[in-house]
Residue frames as qw, qx, qy, qz and C-alpha x, y, z in Angstrom:
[[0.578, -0.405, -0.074, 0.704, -9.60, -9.79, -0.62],
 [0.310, 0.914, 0.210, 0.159, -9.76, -6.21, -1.45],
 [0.619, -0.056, 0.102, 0.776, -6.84, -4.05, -2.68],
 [0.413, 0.872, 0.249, -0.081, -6.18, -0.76, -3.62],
 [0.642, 0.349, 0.192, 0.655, -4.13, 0.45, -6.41],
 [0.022, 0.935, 0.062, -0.347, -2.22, 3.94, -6.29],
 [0.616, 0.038, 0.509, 0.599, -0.94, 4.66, -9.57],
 [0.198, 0.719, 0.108, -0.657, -1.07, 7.72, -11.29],
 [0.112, 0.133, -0.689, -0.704, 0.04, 6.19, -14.98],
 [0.765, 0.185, 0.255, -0.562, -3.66, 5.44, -16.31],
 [0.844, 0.203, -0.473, -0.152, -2.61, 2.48, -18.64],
 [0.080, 0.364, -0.821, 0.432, -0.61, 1.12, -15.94],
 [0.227, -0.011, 0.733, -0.642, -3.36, 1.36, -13.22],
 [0.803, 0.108, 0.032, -0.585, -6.23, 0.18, -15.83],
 [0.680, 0.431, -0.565, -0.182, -4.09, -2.45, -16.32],
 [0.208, 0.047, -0.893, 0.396, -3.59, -3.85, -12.81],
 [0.497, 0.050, 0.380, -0.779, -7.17, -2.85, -11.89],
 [0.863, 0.176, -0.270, -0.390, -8.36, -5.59, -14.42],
 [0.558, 0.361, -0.732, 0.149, -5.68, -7.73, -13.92],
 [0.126, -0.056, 0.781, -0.609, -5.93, -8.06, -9.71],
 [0.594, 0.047, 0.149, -0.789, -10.00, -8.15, -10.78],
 [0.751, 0.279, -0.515, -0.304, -9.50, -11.11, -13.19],
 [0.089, 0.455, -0.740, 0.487, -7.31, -12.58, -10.13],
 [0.539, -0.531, -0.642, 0.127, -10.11, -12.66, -7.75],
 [0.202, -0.306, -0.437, 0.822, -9.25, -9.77, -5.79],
 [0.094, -0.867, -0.477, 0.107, -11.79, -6.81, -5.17],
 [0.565, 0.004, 0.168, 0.808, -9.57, -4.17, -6.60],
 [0.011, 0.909, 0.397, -0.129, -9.71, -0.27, -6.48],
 [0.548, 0.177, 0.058, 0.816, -7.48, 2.24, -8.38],
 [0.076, -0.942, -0.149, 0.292, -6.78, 5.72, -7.02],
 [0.750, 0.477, 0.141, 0.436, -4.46, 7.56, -8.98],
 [0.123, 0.544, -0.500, 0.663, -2.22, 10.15, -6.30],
 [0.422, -0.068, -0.804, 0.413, -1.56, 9.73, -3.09],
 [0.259, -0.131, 0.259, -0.921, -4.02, 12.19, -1.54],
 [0.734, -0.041, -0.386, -0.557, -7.10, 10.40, -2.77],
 [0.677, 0.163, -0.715, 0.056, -5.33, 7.40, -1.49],
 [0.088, 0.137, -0.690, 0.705, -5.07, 8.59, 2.01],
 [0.437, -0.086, 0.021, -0.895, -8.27, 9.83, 2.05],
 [0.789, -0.061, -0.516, -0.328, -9.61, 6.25, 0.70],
 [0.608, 0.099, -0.673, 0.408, -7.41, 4.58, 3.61],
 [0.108, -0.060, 0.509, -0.852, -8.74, 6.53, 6.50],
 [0.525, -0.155, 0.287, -0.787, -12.01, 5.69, 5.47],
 [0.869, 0.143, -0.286, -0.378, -12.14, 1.96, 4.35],
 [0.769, -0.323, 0.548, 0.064, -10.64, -1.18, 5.17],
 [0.732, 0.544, -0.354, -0.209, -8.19, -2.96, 2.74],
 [0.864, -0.371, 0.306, 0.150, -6.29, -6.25, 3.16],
 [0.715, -0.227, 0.115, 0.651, -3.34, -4.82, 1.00],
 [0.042, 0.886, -0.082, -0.455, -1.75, -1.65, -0.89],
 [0.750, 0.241, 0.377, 0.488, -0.11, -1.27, -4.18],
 [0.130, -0.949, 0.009, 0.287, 1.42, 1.92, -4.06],
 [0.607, 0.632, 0.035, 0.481, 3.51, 3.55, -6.61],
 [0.501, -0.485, -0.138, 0.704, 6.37, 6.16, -5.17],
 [0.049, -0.182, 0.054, 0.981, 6.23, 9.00, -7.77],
 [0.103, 0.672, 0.721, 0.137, 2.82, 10.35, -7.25],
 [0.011, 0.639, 0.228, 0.734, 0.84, 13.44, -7.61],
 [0.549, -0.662, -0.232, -0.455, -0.07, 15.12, -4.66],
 [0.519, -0.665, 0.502, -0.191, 1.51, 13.11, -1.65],
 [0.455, 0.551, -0.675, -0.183, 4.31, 10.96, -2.47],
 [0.839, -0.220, -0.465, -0.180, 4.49, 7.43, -2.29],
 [0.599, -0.043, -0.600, 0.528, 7.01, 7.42, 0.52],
 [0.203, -0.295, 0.207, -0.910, 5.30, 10.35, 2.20],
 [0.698, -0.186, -0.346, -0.598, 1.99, 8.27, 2.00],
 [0.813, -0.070, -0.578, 0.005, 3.66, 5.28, 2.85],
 [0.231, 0.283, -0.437, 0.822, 4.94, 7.46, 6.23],
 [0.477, -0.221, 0.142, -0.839, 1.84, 8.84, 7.34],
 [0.786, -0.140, -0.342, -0.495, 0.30, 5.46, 7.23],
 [0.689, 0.136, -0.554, 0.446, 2.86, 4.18, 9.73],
 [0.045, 0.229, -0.474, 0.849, 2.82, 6.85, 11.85],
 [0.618, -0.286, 0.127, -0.722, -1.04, 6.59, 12.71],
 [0.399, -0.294, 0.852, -0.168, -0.39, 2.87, 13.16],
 [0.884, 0.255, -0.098, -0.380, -2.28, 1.56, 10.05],
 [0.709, -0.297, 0.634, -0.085, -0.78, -2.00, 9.22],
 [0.750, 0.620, -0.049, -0.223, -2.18, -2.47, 6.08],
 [0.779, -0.148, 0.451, 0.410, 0.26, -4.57, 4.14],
 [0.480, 0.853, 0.041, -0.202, 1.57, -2.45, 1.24],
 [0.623, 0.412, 0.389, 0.540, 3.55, -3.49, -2.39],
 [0.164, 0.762, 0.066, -0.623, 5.42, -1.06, -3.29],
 [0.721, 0.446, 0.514, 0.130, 5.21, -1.15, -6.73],
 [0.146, -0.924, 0.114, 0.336, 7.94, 0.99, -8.83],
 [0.636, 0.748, -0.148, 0.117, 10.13, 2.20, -11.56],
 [0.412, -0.836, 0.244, -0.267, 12.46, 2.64, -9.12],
 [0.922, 0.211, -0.324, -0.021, 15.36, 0.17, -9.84],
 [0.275, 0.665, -0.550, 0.423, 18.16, 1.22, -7.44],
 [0.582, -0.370, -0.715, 0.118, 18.79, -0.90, -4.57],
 [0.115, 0.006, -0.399, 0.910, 18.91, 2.14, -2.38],
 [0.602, -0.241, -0.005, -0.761, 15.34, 2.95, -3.18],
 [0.690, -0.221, -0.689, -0.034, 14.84, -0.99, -2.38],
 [0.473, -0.190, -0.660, 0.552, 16.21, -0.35, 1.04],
 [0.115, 0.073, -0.335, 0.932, 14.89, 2.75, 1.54],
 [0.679, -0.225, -0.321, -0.621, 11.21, 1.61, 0.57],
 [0.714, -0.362, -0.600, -0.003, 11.04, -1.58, 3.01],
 [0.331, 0.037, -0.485, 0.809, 13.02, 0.83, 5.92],
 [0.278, 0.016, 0.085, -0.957, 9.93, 3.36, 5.56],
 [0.506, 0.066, 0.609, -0.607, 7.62, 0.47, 6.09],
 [0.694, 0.298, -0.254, -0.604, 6.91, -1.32, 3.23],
 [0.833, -0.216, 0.475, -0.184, 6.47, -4.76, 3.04],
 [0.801, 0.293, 0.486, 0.189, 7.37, -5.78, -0.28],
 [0.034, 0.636, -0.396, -0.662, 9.23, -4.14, -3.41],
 [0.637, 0.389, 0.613, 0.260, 8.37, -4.95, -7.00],
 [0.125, -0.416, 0.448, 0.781, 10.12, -3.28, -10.02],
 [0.691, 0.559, 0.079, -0.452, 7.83, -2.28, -13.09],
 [0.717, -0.075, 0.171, -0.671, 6.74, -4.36, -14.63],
 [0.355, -0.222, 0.735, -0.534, 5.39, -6.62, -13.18],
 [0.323, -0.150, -0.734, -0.578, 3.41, -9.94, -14.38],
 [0.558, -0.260, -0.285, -0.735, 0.05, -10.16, -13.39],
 [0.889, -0.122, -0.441, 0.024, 0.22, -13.70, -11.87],
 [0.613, 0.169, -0.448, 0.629, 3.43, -12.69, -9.95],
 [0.038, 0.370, -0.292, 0.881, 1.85, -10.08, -8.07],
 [0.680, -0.324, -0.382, -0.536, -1.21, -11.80, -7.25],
 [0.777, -0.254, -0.511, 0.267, 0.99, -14.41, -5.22],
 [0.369, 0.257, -0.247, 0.858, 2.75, -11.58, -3.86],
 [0.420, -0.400, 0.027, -0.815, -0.21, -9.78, -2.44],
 [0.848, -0.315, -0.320, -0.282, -1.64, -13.44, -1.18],
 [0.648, -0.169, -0.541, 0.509, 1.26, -13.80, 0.99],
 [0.020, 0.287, -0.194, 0.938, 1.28, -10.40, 2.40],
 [0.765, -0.364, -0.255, -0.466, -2.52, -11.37, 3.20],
 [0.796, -0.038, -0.594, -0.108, -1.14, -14.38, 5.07],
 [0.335, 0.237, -0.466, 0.784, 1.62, -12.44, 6.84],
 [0.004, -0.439, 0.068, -0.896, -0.38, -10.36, 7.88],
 [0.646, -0.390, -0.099, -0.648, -2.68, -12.78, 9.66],
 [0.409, -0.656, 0.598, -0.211, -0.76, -15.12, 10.82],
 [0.942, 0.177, 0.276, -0.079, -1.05, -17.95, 8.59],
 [0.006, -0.736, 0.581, 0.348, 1.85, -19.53, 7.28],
 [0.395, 0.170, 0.842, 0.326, 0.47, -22.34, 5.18],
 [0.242, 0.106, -0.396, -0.879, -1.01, -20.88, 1.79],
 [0.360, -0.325, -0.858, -0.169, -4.17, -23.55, 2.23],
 [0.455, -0.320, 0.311, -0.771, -7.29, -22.42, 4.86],
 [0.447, -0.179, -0.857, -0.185, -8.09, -25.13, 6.70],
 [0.595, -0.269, 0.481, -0.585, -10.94, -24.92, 9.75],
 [0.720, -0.011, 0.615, -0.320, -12.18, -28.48, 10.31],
 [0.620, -0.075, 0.678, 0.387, -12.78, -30.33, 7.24],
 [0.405, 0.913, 0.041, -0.040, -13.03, -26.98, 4.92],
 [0.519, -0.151, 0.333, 0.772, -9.90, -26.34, 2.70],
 [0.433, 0.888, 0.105, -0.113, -9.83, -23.21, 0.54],
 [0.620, -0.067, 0.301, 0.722, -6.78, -22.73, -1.54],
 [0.165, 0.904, 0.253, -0.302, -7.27, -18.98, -2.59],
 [0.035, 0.564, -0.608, -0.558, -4.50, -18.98, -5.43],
 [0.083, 0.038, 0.896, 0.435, -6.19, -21.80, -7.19],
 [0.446, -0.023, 0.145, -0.883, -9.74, -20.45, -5.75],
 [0.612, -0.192, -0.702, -0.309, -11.00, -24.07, -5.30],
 [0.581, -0.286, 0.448, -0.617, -12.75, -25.19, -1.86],
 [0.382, -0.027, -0.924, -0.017, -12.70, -29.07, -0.32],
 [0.656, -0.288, 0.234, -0.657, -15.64, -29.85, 1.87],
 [0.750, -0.408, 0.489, -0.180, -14.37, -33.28, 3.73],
 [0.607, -0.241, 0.657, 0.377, -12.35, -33.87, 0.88],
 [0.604, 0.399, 0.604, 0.335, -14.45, -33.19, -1.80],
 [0.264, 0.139, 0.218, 0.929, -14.19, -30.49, -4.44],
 [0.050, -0.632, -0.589, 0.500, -16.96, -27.48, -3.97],
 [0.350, 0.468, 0.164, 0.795, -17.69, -25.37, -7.02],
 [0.102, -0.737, -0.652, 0.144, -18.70, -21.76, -6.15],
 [0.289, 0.874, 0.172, 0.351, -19.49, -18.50, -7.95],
 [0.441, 0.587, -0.165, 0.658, -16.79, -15.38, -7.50],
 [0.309, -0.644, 0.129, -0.688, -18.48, -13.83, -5.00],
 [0.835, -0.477, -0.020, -0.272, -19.30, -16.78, -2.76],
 [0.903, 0.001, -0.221, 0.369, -15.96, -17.94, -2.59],
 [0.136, 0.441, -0.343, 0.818, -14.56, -14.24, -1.27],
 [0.588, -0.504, 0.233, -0.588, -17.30, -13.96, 1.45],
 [0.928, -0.108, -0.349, 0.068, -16.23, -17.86, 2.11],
 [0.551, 0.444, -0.268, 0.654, -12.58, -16.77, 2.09],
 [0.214, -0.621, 0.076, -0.750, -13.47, -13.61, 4.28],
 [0.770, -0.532, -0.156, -0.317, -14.95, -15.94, 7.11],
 [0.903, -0.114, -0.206, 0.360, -12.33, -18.47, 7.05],
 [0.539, 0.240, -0.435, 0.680, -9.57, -15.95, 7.79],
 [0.173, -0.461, 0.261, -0.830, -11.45, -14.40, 10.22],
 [0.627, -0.263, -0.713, -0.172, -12.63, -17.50, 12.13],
 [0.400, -0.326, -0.582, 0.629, -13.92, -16.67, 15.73],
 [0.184, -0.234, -0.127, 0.946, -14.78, -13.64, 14.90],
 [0.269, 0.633, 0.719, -0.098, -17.93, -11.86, 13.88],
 [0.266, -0.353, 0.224, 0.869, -18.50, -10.17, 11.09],
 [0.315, 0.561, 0.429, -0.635, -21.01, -7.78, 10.17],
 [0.594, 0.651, 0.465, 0.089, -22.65, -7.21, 6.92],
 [0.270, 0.951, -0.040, -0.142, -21.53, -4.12, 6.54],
 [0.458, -0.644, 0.568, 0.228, -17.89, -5.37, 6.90],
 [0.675, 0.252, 0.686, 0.102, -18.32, -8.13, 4.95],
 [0.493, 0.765, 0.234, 0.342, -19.42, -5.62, 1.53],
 [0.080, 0.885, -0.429, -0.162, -16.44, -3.06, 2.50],
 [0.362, -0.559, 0.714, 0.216, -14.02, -5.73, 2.18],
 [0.630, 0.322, 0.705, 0.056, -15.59, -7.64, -0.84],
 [0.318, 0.821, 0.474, 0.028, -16.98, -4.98, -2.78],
 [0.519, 0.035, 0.168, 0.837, -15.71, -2.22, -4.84],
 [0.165, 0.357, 0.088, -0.915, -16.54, 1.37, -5.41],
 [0.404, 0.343, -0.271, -0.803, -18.06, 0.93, -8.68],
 [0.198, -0.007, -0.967, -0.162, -19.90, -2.46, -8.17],
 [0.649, -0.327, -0.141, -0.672, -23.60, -2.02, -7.86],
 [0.254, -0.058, -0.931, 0.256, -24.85, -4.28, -4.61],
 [0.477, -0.443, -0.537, -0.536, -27.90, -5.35, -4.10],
 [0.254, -0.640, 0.358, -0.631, -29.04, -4.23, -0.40],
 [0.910, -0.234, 0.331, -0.083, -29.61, -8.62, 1.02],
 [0.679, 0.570, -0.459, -0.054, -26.41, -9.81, -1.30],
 [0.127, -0.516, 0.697, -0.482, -24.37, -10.77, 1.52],
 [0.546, -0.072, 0.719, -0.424, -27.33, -13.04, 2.97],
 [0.741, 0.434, -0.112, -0.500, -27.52, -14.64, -0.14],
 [0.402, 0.628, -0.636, 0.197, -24.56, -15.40, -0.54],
 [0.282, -0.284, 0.833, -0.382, -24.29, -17.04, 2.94],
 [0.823, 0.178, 0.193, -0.503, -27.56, -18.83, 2.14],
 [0.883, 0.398, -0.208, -0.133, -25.61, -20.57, -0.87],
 [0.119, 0.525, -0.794, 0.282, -22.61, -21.66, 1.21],
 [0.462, -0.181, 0.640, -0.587, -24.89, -23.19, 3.64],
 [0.829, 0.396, -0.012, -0.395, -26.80, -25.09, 0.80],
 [0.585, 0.698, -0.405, -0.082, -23.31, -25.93, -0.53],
 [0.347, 0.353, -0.755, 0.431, -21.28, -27.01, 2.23],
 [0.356, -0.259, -0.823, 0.359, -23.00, -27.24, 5.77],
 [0.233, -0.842, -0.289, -0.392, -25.78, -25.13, 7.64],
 [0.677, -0.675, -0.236, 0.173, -23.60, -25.11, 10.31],
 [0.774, 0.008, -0.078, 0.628, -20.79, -23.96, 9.17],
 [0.202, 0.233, -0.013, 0.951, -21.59, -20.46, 9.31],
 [0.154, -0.667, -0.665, 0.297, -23.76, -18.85, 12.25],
 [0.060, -0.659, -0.370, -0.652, -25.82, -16.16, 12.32],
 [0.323, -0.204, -0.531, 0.756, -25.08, -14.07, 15.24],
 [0.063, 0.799, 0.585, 0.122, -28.43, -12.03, 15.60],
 [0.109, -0.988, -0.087, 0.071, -28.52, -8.41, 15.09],
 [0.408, -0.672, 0.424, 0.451, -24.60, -8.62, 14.78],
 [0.481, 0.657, -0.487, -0.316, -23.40, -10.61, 11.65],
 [0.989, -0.009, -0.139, -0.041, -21.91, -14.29, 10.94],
 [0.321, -0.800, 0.488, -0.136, -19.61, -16.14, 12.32],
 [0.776, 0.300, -0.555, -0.025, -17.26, -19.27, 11.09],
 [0.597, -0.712, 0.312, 0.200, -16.09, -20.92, 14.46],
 [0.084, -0.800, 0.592, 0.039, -12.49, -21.46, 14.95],
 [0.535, -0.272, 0.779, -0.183, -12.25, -24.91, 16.71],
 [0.236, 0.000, -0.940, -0.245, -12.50, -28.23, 14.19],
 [0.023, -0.176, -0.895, 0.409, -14.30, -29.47, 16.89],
 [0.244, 0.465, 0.390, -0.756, -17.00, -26.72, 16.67],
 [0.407, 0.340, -0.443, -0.723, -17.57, -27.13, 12.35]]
C-alpha cells in the first residue's frame, strides 16, 4: 500500500517515513503542499497524510483542490491542531480521518489500513478470495489454511491483487503503487515476484493476461 507523507517538520516527516516503511507500507514524504499536489496529479496513492500548516499550499487548501477535481484518495489529516473546531472543520473539507500530533507509529498504521478498506469496500480487516487469507496488519498469508511465509515485497504485490480481484493490473501499475521514489527497481521485478507467489501458493492463482498484466479472479469458484 503506498502512502504519501506531507509534512514540512523534517524530524517529524523522517520519522513517519521510516516508521509507515518499517510498517509495510510503500511510503513517500513531500514536505509542502505544492510538491504534494504536483506528486498527486501524477501518481496513484492508496492514502494521504497531510499536515495543515504547510509551506506553499495549505493543508486545507490542498485538501480542497483535491476534492474539487474529484480525487478520492483517502487522506489522515495529521496535526498540531487540537481544537475541536479544526476537528470539524478538517473532516467537513473532506478529510477522512483526524489525528493530533503525536501520533504512535502502530496507531496510525491501523488507521491508514482502515481508510484502505473504506475505501474499497471491504469491511472485514482479513482478504479472503477462495481459500487465500491475507491479514495485512499482521502481514501473514493462509493458503487453505496453512501459514505462507513471504518476503516484503511479495506480500504487497500479493496484497495489491487481492484487493483488486477481477481486475487487471498492469506492471506498470503494479510498481507505482508498490514502489517508492527512491527505491531502485529492477526492470522484470514485478514478474518475479509473481513467479514466487505462484511457486508459493498456486499457478493458478494469478493469470497472466497477455500484453496487459495479471489478474487474481474474484469468484472462489474461479481460484
Amino acid at each position: 500500500m503506498r502512502v504519501l507523507i506531507v509534512e514540512d517538520d523534517l524530524q517529524l516527516g523522517d520519522g513517519l517515513l521510516h516508521g509507515l516503511r518499517a510498517a509495510g507500507f510503500a511510503a513517500d514524504w513531500v514536505r509542502d503542499g505544492t510538491a504534494a499536489d504536483r506528486s498527486l496529479l501524477a501518481e496513484s496513492f492508496s492514502v494521504v497524510v497531510l499536515d495543515l500548516g504547510l509551506p506553499g499550499i495549505d493543508g486545507r487548501d490542498l485538501l480542497q483542490r483535491l476534492r474539487a477535481r474529484g480525487d478520492r484518495t483517502p487522506v489522515l489529516v495529521l496535526t498540531s491542531r487540537d481544537a475541536v473546531e479544526d476537528r470539524i472543520a478538517g473532516l467537513d473539507g473532506g478529510a477522512d480521518d483526524y489525528l493530533v500530533k503525536p501520533v504512535a507509529i502502530a496507531e496510525l498504521a491501523a488507521r491508514l489500513r482502515a481508510l484502505a478498506r473504506r475505501a474499497a469496500g471491504e469491511a472485514a480487516p482479513i482478504l479472503t478470495i477462495g481459500a487465500l487469507q491475507i491479514d495485512p496488519a499482521a502481514h501473514s498469508v493462509c493458503w487453505h489454511g496453512t501459514a505462507v511465509e513471504l518476503g516484503t515485497r511479495e506480500f504487497a504485490v500479493l496484497e495489491e491483487l487481492a484487493r483488486n480481484a477481477g481486475r487487471v493490473l498492469s506492471r506498470e501499475q503494479l510498481e507505482s503503487r508498490l514502489y517508492e521514489w527512491d527505491r531502485a527497481l529492477e526492470s522484470n521485478a514485478i514478474e518475479v515476484h509473481v513467479h514466487h507467489l505462484r511457486r508459493k501458493l498456486a499457478p493458478e492463482l494469478i493469470r497472466t493476461i497477455r500484453g496487459v498484466g495479471y489478474l487474481m479472479p474474484r469468484a472462489p469458484g474461479e481460484v
